[in-house]
C-alpha positions in Angstrom: -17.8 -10.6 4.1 -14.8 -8.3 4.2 -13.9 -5.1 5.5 -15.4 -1.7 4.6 -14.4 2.2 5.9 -14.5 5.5 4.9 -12.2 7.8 6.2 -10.8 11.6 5.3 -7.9 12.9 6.3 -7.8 17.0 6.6 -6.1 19.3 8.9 -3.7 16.7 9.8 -6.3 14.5 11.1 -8.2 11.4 10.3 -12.3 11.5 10.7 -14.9 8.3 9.8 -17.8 8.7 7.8 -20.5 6.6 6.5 -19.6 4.2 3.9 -19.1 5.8 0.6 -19.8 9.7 2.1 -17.5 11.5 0.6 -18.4 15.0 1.8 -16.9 18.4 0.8 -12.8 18.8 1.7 -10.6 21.4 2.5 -7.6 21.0 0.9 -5.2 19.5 1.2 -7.2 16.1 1.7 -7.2 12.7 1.3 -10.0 10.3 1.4 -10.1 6.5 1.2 -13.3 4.1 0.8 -12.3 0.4 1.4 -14.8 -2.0 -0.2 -15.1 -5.6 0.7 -11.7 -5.8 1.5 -10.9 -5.8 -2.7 -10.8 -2.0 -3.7 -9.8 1.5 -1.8 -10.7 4.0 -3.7 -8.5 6.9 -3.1 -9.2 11.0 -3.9 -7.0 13.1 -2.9 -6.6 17.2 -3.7 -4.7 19.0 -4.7 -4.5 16.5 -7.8 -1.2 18.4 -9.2 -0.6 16.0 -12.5 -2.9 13.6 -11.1 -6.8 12.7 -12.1 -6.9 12.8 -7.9 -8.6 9.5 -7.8 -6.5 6.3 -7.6 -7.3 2.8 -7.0 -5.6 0.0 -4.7 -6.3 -3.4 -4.7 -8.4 -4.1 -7.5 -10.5 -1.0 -9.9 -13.7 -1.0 -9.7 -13.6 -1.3 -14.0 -12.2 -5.3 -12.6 -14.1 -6.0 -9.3 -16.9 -5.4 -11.1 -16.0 -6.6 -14.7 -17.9 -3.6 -16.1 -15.9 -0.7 -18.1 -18.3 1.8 -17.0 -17.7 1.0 -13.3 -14.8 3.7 -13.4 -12.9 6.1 -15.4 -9.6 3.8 -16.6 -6.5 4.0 -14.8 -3.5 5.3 -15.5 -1.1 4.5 -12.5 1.6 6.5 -13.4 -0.3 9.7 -14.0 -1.7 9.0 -10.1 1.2 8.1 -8.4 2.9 11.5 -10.0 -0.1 13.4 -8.4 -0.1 11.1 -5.3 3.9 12.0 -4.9 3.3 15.7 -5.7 0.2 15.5 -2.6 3.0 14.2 -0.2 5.5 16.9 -0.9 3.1 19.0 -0.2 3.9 18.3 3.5 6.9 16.5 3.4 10.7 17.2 1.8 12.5 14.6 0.1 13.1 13.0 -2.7 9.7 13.3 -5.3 11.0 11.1 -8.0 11.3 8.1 -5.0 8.5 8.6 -3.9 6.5 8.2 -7.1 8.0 5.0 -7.3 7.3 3.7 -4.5 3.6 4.7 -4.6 3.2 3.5 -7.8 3.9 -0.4 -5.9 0.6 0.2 -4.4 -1.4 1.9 -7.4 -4.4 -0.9 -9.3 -4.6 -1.1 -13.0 -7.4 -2.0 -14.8 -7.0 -6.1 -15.9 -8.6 -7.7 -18.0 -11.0 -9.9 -15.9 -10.8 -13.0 -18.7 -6.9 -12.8 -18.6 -6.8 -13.8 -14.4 -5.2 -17.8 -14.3 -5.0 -18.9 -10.7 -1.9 -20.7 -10.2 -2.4 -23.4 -9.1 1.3 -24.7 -8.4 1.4 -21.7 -6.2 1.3 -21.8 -2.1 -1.3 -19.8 -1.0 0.7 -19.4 2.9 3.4 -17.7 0.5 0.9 -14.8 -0.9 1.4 -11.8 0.9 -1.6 -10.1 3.2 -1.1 -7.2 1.3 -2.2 -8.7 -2.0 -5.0 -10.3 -0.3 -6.9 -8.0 2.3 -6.7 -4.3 0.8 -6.8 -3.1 4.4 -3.7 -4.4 4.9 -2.0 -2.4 1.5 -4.3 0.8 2.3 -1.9 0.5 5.9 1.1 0.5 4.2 0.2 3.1 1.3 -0.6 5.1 4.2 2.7 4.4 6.2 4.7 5.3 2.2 2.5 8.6 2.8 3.8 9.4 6.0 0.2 9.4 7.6 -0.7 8.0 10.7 -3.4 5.3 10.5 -7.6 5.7 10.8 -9.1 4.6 13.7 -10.4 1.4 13.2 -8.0 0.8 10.3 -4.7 0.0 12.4 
């Protein structure tokens, strides 16, 4: 079994729900769901060019090998919104920082494409490709947020 949390972030400060809960916001805000240690979902306002809801890990359109399990992704649109959240609070370079959210941002795959390697050394895969807790932390560090409780 792996890890699940629900956490918002408002008024620069971090607050645990119930799994899933995602109850009204006062923007700005940012809420992440972690499921199963595969998928954070993330929603975040204001969306500026952004849907406001991005993935990490895996969607749930490929977790769950069902197109109707999500909207599809479009990573770049999200990490434009994502990057246009953060300079909501922070100065610096926008452009950068789209770029290096967009590193953490899922895509939907095509679950019949995935070949496990098997020439490949599992002790070489990062933790961050494995256990989405462990990219949801640094997504969060690129964001310039502190961590949840129960999440560092």
């Amino acid at each position: 079994m792996g890890f699940f949390g629900t956490y918002a972030y408002e008024h620069g400060s971090w607050k645990t729900l119930s799994e899933g809960e995602l109850p009204p916001l006062a923007e700005p805000f940012l809420w992440i769901d972690i499921h199963d240690s595969d998928i954070t979902s993330v929603v975040y306002a204001p969306a500026g060019p952004g849907a406001g809801v991005a993935y990490l890990g895996l969607t749930p359109r490929t977790y769950f090998e069902n197109p109707k399990a999500s909207d599809p992704t479009d990573v770049l649109r999200e990490a434009a919104g994502l990057a246009a959240w953060w300079a909501l609070s922070n100065s610096g370079d926008v452009p950068a920082k789209q770029a290096e959210l967009l590193a953490f941002l899922a895509e939907d795959e095509d679950p019949n494409g995935f070949e496990w390697d098997e020439s490949e050394d599992v002790d070489e895969i990062d933790d961050g490709e494995v256990f989405v807790e462990v990219k949801t932390r640094r997504f969060l560090a690129a964001l310039d947020l502190p961590l949840p409780d129960g999440l560092s």
